[in-house]
Structure formats: C-alpha cells, structure tokens
KESE-286486 format. One line per 3 residues: number of its first residue (from 1); for each residue x, y, z of N, C-alpha, C. Coordinates in steps of 0.001 Angstrom, whole numbers. Atoms other than C-alpha are relative to their C-alpha. Example, Ala and Ser with C-alpha at 12.3 -4.5 7.8 and 13.67 -1.06 7.14 Angstrom:
% residues 2
1) 890:-1190:0:12300:-4500:7800:900:1200:0 | -820:-1190:-60:13670:-1060:7140:-770:1090:730
% end
This chain:
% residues 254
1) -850:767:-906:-2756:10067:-18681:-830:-585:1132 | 821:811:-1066:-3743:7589:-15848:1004:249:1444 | -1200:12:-986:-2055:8498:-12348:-353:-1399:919
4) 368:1385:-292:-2036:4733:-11082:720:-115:1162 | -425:-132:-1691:-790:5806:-7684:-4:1045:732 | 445:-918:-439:-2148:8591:-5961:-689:-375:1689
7) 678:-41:-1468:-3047:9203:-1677:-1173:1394:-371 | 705:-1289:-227:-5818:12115:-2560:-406:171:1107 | 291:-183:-1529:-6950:11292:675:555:135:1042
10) -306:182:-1511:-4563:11737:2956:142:2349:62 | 451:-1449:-412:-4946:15228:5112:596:885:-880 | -501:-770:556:-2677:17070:3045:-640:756:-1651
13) 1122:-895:764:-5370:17670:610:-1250:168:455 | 1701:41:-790:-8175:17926:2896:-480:1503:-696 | 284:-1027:271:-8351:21471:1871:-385:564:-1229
16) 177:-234:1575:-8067:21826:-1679:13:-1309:-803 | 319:1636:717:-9025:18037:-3099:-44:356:-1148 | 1325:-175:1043:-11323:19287:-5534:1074:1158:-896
19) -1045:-1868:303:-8663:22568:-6436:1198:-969:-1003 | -715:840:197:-5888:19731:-6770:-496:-1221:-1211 | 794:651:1126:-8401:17448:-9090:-107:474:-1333
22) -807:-865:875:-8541:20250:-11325:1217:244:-980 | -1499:170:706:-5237:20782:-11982:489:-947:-721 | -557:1096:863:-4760:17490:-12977:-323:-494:-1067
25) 1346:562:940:-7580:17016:-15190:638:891:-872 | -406:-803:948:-6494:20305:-16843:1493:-382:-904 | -1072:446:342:-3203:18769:-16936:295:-1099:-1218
28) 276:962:420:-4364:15666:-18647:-3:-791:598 | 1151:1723:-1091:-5194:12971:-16343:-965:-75:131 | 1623:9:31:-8100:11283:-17373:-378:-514:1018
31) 881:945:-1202:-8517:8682:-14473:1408:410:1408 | -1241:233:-979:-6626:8706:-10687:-176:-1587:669 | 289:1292:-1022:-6359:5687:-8696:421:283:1499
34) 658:-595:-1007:-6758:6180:-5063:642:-1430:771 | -345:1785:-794:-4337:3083:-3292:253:845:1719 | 424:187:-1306:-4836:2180:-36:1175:-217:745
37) -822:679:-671:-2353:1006:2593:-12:-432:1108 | 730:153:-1369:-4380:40:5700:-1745:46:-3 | 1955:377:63:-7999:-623:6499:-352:1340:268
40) 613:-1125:573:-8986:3105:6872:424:322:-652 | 507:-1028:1448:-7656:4620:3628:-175:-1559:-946 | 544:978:637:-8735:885:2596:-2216:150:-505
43) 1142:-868:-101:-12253:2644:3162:-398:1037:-68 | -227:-2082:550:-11495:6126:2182:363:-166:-1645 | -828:-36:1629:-10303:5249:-1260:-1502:-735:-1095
46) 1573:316:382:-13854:3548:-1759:-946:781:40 | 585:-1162:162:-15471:6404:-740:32:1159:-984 | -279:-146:1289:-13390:8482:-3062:-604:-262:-704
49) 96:768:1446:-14113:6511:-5877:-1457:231:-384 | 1514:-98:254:-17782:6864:-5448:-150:1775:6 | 424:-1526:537:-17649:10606:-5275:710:378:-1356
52) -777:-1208:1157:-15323:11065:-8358:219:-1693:-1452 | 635:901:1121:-16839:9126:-11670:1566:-199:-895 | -1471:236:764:-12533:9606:-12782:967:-730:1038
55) -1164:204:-1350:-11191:7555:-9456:-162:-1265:-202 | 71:1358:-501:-10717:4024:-9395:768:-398:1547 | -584:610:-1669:-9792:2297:-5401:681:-1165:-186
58) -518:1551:-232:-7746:-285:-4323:-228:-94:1196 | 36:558:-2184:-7628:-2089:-320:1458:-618:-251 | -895:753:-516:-4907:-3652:1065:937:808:1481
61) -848:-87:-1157:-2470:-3626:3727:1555:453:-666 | -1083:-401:-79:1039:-1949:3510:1509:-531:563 | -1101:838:-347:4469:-3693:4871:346:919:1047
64) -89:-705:-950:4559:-1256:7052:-746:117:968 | 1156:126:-1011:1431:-1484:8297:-735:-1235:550 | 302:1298:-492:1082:-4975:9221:66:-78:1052
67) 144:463:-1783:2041:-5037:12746:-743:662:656 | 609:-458:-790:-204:-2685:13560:-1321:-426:-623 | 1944:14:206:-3422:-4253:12021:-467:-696:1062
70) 883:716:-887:-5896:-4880:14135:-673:-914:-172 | 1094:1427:-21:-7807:-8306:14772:-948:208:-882 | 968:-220:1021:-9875:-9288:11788:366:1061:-1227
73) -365:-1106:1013:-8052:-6286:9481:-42:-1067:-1799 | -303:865:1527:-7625:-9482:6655:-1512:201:-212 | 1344:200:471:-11099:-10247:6681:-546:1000:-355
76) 581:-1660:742:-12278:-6481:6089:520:162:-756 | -510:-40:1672:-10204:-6251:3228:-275:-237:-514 | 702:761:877:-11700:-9156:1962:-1163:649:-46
79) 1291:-411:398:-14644:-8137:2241:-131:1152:-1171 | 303:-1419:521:-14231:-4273:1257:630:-333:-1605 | -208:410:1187:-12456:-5954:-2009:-587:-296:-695
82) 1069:-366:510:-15723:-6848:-3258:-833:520:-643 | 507:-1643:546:-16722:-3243:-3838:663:348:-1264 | 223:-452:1670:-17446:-2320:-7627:1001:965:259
85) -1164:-1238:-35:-15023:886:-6672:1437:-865:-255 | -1276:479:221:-12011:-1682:-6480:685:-693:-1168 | 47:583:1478:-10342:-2460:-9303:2173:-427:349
88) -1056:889:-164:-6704:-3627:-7466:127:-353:1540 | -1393:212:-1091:-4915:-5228:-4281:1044:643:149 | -1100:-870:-147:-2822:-2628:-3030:113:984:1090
91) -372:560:298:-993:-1662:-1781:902:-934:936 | 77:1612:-1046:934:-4698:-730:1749:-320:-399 | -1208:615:-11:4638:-6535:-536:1009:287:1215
94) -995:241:-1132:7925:-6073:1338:1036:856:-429 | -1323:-895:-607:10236:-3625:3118:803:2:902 | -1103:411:-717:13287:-4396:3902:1022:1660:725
97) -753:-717:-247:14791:-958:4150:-592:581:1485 | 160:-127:-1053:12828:433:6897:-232:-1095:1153 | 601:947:-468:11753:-2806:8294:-417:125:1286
100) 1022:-220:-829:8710:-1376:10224:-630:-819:714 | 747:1070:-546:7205:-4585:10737:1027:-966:-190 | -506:1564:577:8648:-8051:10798:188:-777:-1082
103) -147:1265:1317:10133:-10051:7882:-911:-530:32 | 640:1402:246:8388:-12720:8389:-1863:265:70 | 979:-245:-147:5128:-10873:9338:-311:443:-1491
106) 580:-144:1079:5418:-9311:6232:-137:-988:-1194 | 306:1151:643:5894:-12182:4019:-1056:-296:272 | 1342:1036:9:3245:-13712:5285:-1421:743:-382
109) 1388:-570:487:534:-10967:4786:279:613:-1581 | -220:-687:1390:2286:-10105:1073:-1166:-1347:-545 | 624:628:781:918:-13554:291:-1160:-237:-46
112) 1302:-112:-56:-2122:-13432:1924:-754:735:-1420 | 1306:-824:921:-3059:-10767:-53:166:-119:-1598 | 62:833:1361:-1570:-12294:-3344:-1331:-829:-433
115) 1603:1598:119:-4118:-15576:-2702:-1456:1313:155 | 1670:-1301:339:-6825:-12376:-2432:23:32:-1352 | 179:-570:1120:-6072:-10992:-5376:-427:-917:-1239
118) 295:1254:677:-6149:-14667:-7210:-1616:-255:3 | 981:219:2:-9454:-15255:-5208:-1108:855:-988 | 830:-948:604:-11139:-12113:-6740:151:690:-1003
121) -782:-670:1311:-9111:-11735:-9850:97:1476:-97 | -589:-1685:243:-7741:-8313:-9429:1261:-318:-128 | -1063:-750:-183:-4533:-7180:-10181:443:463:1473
124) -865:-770:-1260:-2014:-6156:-7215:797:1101:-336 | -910:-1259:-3:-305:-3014:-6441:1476:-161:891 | -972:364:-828:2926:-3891:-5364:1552:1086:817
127) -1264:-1097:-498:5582:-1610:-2698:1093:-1307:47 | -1279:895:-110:9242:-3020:-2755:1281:945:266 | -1275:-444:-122:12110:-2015:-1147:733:-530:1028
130) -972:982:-481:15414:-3495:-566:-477:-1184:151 | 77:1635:-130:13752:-6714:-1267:-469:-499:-1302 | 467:383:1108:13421:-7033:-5128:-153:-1220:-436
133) -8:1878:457:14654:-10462:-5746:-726:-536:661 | 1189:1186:-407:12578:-11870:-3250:-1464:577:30 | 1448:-219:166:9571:-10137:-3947:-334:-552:-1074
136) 494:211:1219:9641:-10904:-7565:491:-2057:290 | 312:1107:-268:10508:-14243:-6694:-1298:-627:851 | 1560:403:-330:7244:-14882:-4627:-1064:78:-1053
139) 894:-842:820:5318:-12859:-7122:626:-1288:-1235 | -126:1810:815:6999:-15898:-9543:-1155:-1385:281 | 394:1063:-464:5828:-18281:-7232:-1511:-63:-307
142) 1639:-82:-286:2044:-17198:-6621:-625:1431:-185 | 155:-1241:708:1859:-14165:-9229:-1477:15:-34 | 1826:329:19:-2520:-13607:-9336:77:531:-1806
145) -23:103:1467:-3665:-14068:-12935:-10:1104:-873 | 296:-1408:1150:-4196:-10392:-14103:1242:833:803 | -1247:-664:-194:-689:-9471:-12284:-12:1206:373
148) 224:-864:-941:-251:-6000:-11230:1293:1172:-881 | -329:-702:120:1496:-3063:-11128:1516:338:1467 | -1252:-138:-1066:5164:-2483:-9096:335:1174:-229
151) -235:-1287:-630:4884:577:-7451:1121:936:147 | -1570:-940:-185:8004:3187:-7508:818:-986:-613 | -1410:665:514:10005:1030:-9579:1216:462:413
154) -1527:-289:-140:13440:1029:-8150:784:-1238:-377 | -550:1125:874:14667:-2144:-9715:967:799:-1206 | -1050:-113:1351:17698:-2430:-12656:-833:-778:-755
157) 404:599:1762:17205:-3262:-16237:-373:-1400:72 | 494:1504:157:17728:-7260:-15895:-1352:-171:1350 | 1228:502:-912:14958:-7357:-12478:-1228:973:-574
160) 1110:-741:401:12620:-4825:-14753:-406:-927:-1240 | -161:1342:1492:13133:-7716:-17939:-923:-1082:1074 | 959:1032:-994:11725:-10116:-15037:-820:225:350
163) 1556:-46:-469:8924:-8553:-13771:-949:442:-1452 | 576:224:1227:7928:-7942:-17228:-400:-1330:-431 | -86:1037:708:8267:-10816:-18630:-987:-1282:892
166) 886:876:-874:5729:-12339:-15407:-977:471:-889 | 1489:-877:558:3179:-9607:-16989:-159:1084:532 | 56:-1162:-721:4030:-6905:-14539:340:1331:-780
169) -337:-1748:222:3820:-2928:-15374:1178:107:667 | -542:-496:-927:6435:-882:-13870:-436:1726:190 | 611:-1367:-782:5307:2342:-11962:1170:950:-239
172) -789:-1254:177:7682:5437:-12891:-991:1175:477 | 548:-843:-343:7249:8312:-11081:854:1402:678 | -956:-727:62:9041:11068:-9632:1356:-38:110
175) -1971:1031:-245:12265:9096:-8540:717:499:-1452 | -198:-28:1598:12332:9053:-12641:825:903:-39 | -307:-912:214:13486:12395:-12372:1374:156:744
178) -807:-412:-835:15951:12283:-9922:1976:-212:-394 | -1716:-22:1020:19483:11868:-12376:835:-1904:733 | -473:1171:-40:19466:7714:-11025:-32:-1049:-917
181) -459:752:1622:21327:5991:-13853:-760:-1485:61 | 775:1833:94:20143:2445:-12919:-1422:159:-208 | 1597:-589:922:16639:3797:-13122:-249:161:-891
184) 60:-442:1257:16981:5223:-16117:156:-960:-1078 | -9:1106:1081:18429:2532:-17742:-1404:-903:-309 | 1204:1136:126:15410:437:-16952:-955:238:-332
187) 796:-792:862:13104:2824:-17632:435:261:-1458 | -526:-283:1807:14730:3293:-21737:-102:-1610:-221 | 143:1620:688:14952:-610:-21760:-1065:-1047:-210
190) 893:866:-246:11779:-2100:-20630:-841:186:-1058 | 1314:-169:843:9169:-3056:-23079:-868:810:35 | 1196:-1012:-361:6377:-829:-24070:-633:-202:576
193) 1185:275:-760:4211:-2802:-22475:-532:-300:1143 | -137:360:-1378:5562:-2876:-19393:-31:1564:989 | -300:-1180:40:5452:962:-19061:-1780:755:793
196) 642:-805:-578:3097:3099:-16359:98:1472:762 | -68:-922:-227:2661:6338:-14844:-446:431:1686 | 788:-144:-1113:2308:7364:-11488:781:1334:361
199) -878:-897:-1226:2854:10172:-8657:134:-33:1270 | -69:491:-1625:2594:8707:-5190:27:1274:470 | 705:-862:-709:747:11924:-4449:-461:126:1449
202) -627:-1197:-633:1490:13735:-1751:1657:-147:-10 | -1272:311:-880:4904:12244:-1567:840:274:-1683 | -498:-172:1231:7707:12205:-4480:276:830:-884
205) 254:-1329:779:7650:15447:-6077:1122:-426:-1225 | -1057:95:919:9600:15091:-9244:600:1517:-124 | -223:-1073:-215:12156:17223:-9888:-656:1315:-1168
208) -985:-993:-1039:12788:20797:-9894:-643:34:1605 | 510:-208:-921:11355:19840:-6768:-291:1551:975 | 401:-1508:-555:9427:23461:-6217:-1222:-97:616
211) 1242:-280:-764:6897:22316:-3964:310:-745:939 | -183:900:-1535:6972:20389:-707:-1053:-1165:-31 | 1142:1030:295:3465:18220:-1768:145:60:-1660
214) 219:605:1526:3541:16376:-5116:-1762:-142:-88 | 1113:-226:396:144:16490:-7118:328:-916:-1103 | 618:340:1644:-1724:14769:-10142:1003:766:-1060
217) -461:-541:1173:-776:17144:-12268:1692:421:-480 | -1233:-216:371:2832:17025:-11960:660:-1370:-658 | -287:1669:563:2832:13291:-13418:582:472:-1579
220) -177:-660:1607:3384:15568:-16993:1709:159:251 | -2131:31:-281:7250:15720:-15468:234:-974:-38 | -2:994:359:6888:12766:-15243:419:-1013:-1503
223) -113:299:1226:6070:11640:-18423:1441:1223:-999 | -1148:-992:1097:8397:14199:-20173:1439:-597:-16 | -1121:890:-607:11482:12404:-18411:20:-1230:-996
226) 306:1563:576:9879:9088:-19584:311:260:-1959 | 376:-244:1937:9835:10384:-23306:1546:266:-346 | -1339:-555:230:13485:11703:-23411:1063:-1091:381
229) -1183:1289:-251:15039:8643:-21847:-900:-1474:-1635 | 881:929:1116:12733:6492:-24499:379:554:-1255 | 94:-654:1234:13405:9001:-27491:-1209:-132:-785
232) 1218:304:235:9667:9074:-27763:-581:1292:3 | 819:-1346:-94:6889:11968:-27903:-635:-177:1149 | 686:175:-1259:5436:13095:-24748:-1601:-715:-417
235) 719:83:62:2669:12240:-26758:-370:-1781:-84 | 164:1171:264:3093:8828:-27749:221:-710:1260 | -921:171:-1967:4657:8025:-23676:-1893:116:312
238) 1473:25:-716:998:9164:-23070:-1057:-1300:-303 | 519:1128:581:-756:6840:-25328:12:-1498:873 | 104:1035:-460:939:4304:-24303:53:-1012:1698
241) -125:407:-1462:1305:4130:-20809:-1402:-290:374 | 1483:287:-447:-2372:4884:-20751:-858:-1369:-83 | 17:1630:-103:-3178:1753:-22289:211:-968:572
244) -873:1753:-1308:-715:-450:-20269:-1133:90:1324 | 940:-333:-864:-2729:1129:-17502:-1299:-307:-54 | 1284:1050:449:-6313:-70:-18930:-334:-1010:406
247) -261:1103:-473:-5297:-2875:-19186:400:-610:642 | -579:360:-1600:-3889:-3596:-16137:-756:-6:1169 | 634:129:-1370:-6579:-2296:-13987:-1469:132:-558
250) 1171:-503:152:-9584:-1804:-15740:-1299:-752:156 | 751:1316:-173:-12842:-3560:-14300:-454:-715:-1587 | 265:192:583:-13862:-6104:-16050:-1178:-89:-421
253) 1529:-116:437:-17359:-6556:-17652:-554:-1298:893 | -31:971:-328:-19364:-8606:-15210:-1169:-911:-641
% end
C-alpha cells in the first residue's frame, strides 16, 4: 500500500517516528508521502524524504494557511518545488467550512499554485471543504497536466464521476469508515482508476477509533472498508490503489 497523505512530521511523532515507520511497513506500506501545508513542513517533508529512501514530499500552501504566509512564502515554494524529493503540489485548494483565511485570498493562492504545478509538471494534492463545485470547477478550468490527487474525499457519487473523469484520484481515508452513506456510495461507484489510499496521519483515525493519533499502519482499516463497499479482496483494493498511486505521483524519469 501507498499512504498518499501522511504529516510524519508534525510533533506528535517526534518521539517515536522511526517506531511508527515500522508499524507501517510491517503493516504493508511500501511508500509514505509526507504533504506539506506551509513553508516549514514545506521544508520538513523534504528533509523527510531524504532521510527515508520509502518517503516521497510535496510543498505547498494550505487554505488555511494563506493569510498567514509571510512575504515571499510563493516564491520559496517555487523554488523548494524543484527538489528531486518532490513529487506533488500540496497541499492546496479551498475552505469554505472553517474559512480561516479569505475567499478570495484563497482562490487566488489555489491557482497560483495550480499554474506551479503546470509550470513544473507535478501533480497537486488537493484539500476541499464545503467548496466542491467550485473547486472542481477551477480545477476544470486550469486542471495541471498530470492532475492530482483530492485529499479526504468528501464529495457524492455524481462530483466523484467529475473529478474522475478530469483524471483526478480520490483520497479515502478514515472518514471511509465512519457509517457516511454519501461517502460510501462514491467510494463503491467510482472507477478503479480513480481509487487511492490515505491516512492524514496524525489526524482521522478510522474507526473503532481506539487511539487518539492515527498512524500509517492503520490505512489496512482503511483499505478493508474500501474492499467491502467494492465487493473486492483486501488484496486486489491493494493492488490497485497502489498503482493509481504510481501513477499519479511517481517521479518521472528525467
């Protein structure tokens, strides 16, 4: 399995990283990905990546964290995007439910970092909430050519048929678990090939929620969920998610 949304870095594994790595590996996760949401874990997730030969990084800015970037925060992105460790834009879009930052602020740095992801052909990692239709409508407008991955899918069946059908994955992850029918549906309906795996590690715990920090290695609840609403084998759910995942983020040869 590929966990294609993971914080390993934030403090809550300062202690046991390496303990927590483990587990997951044992678990089956061959690769983690390591997304960013601000210019320091935009530079922590690069670091990562270089200590752990199974981590791929992303950069970007967060919708949350836009009003507080500091002067020049675009241009260090750009730059740190660059780095052989990165292999997406992320992550990145618009939140309407808390709306931490400004509409309009965030719009404007979702697309920024779209036209990044175009410039430097990566894939994006996309957050969305309470603003599906108009995210996937931008992401229409000025989708980047190797498309991306939409983070916590909380979208229905017909807006999971649409972001498919751009080229987008959808991110399942512990939510999956949580007995929400519109989820579910969309998760059993969407193409195989629209199908990924994540755990938005530390956060999300799928259920029987018996821990207070979600891990790597609980992405296997994950998938098990995913296989039973699919009428699939945990094994074949593995296969193929892993793939979608590959191909979605995997550098290319330069």
């Amino acid at each position: 399995m590929i966990d294609t949304h993971c914080h390993l870095g934030s403090s809550r594994f300062r202690r046991d990283r390496d303990e927590v790595m483990a587990r997951a590996r044992r678990a089956g996760v061959a690769r983690f990905v390591e997304v960013a949401y601000d210019l320091p874990t935009s530079e922590r997730s690069i670091t990562l990546a270089r200590e752990h030969d199974d981590m791929w990084a992303s950069v970007g800015m967060h919708p949350h964290e836009v009003a507080k970037a500091p002067e020049g925060a675009f241009e260090k992105i750009a730059a740190l995007s660059e780095d052989p460790q990165v292999v997406a834009i992320g992550e990145v879009g618009l939140d309407f439910y808390r709306d931490l930052s400004p509409r309009d602020l965030q719009r404007e740095w979702f697309e920024r970092q779209l036209a990044l992801a175009r410039k430097r052909d990566l894939p994006v990692i996309v957050h969305v909430r309470d603003a599906m239709d108009e995210a996937l409508e931008r992401l229409e407008q000025a989708t980047p050519a190797r498309k991306g991955i939409m983070h916590c899918w909380s979208g229905n069946a017909a807006q999971a048929q649409r972001a498919a059908e751009m080229g987008f994955v959808l991110g399942f992850g512990g939510s999956l678990t949580y007995g929400d029918t519109s989820l579910e549906e969309a998760a059993r309906t969407a193409p195989d090939d629209a199908l990924v795996l994540e755990t938005d590690a530390p956060y999300l715990v799928p259920m029987p929620k018996d821990t207070k920090r979600n891990e790597p290695a609980l992405i296997a609840r994950v998938r098990a969920k995913l296989a039973v609403l699919r009428g699939a084998s945990e094994e074949a759910i593995d296969e193929l998610t892993t793939a979608n995942a590959t191909r979605i983020l995997a550098p290319r040869a330069s």
